[in-house]
C-alpha positions in Angstrom: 106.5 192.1 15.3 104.1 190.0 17.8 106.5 187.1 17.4 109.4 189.3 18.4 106.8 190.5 21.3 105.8 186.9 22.1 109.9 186.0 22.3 110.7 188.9 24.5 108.2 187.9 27.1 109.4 184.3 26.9 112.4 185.6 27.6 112.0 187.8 30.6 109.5 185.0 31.7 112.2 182.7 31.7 114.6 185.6 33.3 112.6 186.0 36.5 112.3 181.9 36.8 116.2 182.0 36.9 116.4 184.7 39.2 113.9 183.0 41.8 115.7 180.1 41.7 119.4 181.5 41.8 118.2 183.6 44.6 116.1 180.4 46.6 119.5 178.6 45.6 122.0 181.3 47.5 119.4 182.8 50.4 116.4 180.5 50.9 112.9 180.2 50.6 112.8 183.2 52.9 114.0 185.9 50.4 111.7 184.8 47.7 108.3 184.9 50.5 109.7 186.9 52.7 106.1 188.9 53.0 104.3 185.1 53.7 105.1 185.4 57.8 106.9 189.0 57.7 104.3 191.7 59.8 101.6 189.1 59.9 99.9 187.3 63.0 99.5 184.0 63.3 96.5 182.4 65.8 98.5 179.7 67.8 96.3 177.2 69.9 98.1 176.2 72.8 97.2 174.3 76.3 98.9 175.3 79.5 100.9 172.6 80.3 104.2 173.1 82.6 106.7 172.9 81.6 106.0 172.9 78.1 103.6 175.8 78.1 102.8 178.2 81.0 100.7 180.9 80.5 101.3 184.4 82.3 98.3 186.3 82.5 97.0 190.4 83.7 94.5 191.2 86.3 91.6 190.4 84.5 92.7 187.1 83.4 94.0 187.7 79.9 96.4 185.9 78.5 99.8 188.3 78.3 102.7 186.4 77.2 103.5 182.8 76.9 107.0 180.5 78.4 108.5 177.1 78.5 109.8 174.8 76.7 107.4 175.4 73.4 107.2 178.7 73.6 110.8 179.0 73.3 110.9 177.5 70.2 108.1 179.8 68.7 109.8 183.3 70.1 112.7 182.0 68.2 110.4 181.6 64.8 108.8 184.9 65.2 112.4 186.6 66.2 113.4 185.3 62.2 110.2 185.7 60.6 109.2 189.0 62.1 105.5 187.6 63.0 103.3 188.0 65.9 100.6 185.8 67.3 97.7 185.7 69.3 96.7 182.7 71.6 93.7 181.2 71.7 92.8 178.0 74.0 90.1 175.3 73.3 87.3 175.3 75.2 87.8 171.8 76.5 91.2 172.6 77.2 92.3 169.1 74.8 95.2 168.4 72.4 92.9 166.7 70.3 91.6 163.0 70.0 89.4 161.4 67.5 85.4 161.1 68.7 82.7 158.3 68.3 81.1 160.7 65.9 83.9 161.1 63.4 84.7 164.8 64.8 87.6 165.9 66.4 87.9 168.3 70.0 90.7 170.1 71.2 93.7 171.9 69.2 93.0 169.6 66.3 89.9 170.7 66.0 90.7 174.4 66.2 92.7 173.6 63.6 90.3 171.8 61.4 87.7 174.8 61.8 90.3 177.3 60.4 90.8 178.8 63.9 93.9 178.4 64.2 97.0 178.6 61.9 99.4 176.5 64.6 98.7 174.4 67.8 101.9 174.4 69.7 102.6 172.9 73.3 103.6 168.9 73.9 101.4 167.8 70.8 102.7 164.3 70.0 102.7 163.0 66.5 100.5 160.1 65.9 99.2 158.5 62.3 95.8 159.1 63.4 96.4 163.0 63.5 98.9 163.0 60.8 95.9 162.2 58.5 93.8 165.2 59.3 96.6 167.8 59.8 100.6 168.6 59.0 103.4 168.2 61.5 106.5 170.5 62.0 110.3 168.2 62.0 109.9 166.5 65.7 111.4 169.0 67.8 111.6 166.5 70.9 110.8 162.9 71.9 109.2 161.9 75.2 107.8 158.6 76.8 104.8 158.7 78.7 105.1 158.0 82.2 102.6 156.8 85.2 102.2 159.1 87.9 101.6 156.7 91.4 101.1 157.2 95.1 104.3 157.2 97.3 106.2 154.3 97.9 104.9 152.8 101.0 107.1 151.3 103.9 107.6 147.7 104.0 106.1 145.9 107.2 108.6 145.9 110.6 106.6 143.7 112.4 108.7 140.6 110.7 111.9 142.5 110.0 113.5 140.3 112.6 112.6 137.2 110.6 113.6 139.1 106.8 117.8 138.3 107.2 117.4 134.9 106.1 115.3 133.1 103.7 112.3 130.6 104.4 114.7 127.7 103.5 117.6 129.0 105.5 115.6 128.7 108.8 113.8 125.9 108.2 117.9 124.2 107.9 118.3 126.1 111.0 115.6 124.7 113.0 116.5 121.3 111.4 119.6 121.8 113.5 118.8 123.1 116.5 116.1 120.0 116.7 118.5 117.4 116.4 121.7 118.7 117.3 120.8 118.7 121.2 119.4 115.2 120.8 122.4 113.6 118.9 124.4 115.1 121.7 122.3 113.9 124.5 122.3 110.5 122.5 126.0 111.1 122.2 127.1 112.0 125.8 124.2 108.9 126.9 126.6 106.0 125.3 130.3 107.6 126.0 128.4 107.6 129.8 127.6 104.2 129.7 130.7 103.2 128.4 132.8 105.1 130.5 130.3 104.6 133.6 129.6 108.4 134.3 126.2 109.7 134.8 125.1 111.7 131.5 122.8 114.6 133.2 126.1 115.9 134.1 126.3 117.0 129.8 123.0 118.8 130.2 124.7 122.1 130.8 126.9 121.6 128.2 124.1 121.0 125.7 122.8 123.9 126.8 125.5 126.1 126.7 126.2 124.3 123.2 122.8 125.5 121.9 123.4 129.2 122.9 127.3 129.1 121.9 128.4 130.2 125.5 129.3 126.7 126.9 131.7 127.2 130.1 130.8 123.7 131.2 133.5 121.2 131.6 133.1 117.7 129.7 135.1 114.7 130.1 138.6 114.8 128.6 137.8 111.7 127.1 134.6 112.4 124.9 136.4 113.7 121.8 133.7 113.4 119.5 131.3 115.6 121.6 134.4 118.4 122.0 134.8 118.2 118.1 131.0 118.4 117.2 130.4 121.5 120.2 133.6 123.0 118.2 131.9 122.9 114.9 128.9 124.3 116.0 130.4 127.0 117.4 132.3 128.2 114.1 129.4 127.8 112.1 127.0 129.4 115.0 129.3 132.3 114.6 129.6 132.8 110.4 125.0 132.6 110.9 125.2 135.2 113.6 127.3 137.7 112.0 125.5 137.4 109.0 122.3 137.9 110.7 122.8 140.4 112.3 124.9 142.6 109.2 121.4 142.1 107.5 119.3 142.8 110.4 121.0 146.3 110.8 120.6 147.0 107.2 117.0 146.2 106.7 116.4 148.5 110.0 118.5 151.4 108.8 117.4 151.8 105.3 114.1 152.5 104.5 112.3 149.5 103.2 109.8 151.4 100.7 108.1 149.4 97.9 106.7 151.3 95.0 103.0 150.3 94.2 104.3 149.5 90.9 107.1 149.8 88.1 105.1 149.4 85.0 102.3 149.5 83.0 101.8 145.9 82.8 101.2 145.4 87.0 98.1 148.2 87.1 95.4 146.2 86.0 96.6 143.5 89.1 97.5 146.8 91.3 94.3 147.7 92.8 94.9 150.9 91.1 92.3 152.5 88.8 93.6 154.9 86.0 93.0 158.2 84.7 94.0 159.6 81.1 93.7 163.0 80.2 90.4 163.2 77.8 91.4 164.9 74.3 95.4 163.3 74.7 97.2 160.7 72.6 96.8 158.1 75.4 93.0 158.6 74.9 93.3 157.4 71.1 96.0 155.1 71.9 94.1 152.9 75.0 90.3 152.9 73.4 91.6 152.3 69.7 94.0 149.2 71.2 92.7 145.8 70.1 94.9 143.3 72.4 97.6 143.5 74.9 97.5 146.0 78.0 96.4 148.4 75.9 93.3 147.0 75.2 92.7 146.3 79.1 93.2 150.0 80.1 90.9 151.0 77.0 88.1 148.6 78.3 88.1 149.8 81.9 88.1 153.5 80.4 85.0 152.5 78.4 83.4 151.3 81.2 84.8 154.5 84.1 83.9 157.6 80.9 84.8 159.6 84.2 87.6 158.7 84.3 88.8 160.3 81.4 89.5 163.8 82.9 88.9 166.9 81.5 91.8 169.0 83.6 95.5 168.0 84.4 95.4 169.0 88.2 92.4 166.7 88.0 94.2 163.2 87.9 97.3 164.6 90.1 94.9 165.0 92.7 93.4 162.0 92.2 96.5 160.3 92.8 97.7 162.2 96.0 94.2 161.0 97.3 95.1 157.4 97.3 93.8 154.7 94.9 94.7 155.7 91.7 97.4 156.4 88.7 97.2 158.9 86.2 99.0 158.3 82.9 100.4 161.5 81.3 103.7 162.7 79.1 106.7 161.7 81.3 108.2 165.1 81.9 104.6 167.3 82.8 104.0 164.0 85.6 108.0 164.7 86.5 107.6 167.9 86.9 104.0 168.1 88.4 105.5 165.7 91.6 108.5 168.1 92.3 106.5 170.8 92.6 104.3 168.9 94.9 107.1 167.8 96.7 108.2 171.2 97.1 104.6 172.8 98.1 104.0 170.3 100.7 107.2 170.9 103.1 109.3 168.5 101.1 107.4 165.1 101.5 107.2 162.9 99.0 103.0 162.1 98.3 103.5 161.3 94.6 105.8 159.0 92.2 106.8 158.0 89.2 106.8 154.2 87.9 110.4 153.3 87.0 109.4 152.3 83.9 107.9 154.3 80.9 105.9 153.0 77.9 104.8 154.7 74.2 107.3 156.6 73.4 106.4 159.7 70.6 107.8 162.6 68.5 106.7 165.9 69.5 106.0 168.9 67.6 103.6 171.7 66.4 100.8 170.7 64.2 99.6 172.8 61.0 96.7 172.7 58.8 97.3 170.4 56.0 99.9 171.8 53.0 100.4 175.1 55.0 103.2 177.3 53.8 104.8 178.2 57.0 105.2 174.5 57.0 108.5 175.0 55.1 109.6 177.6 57.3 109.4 176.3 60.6 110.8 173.4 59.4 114.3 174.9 58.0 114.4 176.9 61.2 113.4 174.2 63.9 116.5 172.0 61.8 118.7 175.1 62.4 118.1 174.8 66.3 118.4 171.4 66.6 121.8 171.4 64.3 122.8 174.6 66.6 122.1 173.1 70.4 119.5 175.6 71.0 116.9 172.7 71.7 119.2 170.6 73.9 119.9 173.9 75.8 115.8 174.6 76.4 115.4 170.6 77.3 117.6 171.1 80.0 116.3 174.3 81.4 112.5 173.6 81.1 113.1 169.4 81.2 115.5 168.2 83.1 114.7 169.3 86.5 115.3 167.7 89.9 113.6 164.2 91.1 113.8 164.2 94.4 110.9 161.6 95.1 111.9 158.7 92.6 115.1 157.8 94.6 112.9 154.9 96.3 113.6 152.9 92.8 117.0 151.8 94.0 115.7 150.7 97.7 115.0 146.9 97.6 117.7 146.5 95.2 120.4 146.8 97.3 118.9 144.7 100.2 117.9 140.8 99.5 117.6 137.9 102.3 120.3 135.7 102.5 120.1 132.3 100.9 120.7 129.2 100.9 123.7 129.5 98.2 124.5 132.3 100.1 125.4 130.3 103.3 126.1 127.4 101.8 129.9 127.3 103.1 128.7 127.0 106.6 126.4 124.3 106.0 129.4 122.4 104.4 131.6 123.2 107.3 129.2 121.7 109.6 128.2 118.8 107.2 132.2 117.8 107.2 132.3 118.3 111.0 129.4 116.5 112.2 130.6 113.1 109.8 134.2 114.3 111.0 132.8 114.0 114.8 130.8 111.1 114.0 133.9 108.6 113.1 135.6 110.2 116.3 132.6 109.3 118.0 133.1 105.7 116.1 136.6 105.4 116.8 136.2 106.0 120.6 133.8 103.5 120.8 135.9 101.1 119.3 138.7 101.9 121.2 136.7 101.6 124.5 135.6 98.6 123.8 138.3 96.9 122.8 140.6 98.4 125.8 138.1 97.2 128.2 137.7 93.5 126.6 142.0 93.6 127.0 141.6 94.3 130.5 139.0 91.9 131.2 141.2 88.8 129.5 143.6 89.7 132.0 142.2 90.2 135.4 
């Protein structure tokens, strides 16, 4: 009888195995622990950041509902799992970055302390953090960018001299130096030879010089017809040129950012700012080489700079003298709105180029269950287009103040290469007006020695 006993519960043991399995099989971890997250409230830990997390709040300051980017993501969760949450914010207002001591601040360490069963917001996943808490599937992946002062405007003073480049004039002024002397050398033998008195050529050199010669010249002097003539077609091709460029570099704004990238801030001038308790804190003072380890150095040596508070760097920047270093899309969105609060001027910027590119997503305390569940429903929005569809309405906002990028890219000095079919024009001409120049000589000459034999 007990074996028949012991069998029977064997059996229904092995029954209700089947039929958690056959139902995980057809419906999901969801019907089998459905009460895990159903009527239950979760403690999130979350930092206002726009637009990833904006905080809306009641008259005495409370914390009321939460929007953006993240938050969308979580009503979504607690729409399917039927939970509700309370928010709670660290005291020092961090993500979470390792400390000197072996502690950690911010979300992380909420997390740590079992206050909090989920920090949500732009939390980027990096191996240091992995190792103290759980990740949710990346939801999103950002670069982080380098908010700068305005571009400033290039110099005008010299814009006259900005068309060509420094070896272009100095050809130019090459010419004009001994062009008027070849001539006058020119016009002094064919004077002698033909017994007129050169000073009457002056004019025409002149005139020559400034392309506007009138002067008449002896029918005779060829040479010095054929070199003026040159001149004047390659005078022309340089002043057209000149002054095309000269109207462009007046019309469009010159404007040159203070810098592109992260590698020309240490030679900027610029000092930097990180936001204390982010993953550029770890990632600069853990760095051991590179431009990494320069920005960790001068951060060990400025602690102050390290700020507690975004608006803390961004003012710090429209101040003048300094960058702030941040998640691309908070400093995008932080200089539009500046843009837009000051009258539509542009007192901030972005450097064109970003650097340390992470996953983002919500971090959990290590081998929680409503791991699994975000998980299978963060997958479903991302499969769906949900998360593209909240990128672009919280992300992908307008950039009215990065346009400057593009300016100095479309205007550039001339060169030599360039110009280089007017120099060869003139190059053929003067050797073309030189045997002229020859040949009349010759001719002279010989002409006169004719006559000579005769009389």
């Amino acid at each position: 009888m007990g074996n028949l006993c012991r069998r029977l519960v064997g059996v229904l043991v092995l029954l209700t195995v089947f039929t958690e399995n056959a139902i995980t099989q057809l419906y999901g971890q969801d019907a089998v622990h459905s009460n895990l997250l159903n009527g239950k409230t979760l403690r999130v830990a979350s930092v206002e950041i726009l637009p990833f997390v904006e905080f809306l709040r009641n008259e005495n300051g409370d914390i009321t509902e939460g929007r953006g980017f993240s938050f969308e993501i979580l009503n979504a969760l607690m729409e399917t799992y039927n939970f509700s949450i309370t928010i709670k914010i660290p005291k020092d207002e961090a993500y979470g970055a390792l400390l000197p001591n072996g502690t950690w601040n911010g979300m992380i360490a909420m997390i740590l302390n079992n206050e909090s069963d989920v920090g949500i917001g732009s939390f980027s996943v990096t191996h240091m953090r992995h190792q103290f808490v759980d990740f949710t599937v990346a939801y999103y992946e950002e670069s982080s960018g380098i908010m700068i002062p305005a571009p400033v405007r290039g110099k005008q003073l010299s814009t006259f001299i900005k068309p060509f480049q420094f070896q272009v004039w100095m050809i130019l002024m090459g010419i004009l130096v001994v062009l008027p002397f070849v001539m006058w050398m020119q016009s002094k033998l064919l004077a002698k030879a033909q017994r007129t008195n050169p000073k009457k050529q002056l004019a025409f050199i002149y005139g020559v010089l400034l392309t506007q010669s009138g002067q008449k010249i002896p029918e005779k002097e060829h040479s010095l017809r054929l070199l003026a003539m040159i001149w004047f077609l390659c005078a022309l091709v340089f002043i057209h040129a000149y002054i095309g460029t000269l109207v462009s570099f007046l019309s469009v704004p010159n404007l040159k950012p203070v810098i592109r990238s992260l590698d020309e801030l240490p030679a900027s001038g610029l000092g930097w700012i990180v936001w204390s308790g982010s993953d550029l804190e770890s990632l600069f003072l853990e760095a051991t080489d590179g431009i990494y380890r320069i920005i960790g150095d001068q951060l060990r040596q400025h602690p102050e700079r390290l700020v507690d508070f975004l608006v803390e760097g961004e003012q710090a920047v429209k101040k003048g003298g300094f960058a702030y270093m941040n998640n691309k899309a908070r400093i995008k969105y932080a200089v539009e709105k500046d843009f837009i609060s000051s009258g539509f001027t542009c007192n901030l910027d972005v450097a064109k180029e970003t650097f340390y590119k992470v996953n983002q997503a919500f971090a959990l305390p290590k081998g929680s269950p409503i791991g699994a569940f975000f998980n299978k429903k963060i997958l479903s929005m991302l499969e769906s287009g949900l998360m593209e569809h909240w990128r672009k309405k919280h992300l992908s906002g307008k950039d009215h103040c990065s346009a400057s990028h593009s300016y100095g890219a479309l205007l550039r000095k001339l060169n030599f290469d360039d110009l280089k079919s007017a120099f060869l024009i003139w190059f053929v001409g003067v050797c073309i007006a030189f045997m002229v120049f020859v040949v009349e000589n010759i001719v002279y000459f010989s002409g006169k020695t004719e006559h000579h034999g005769t009389w």
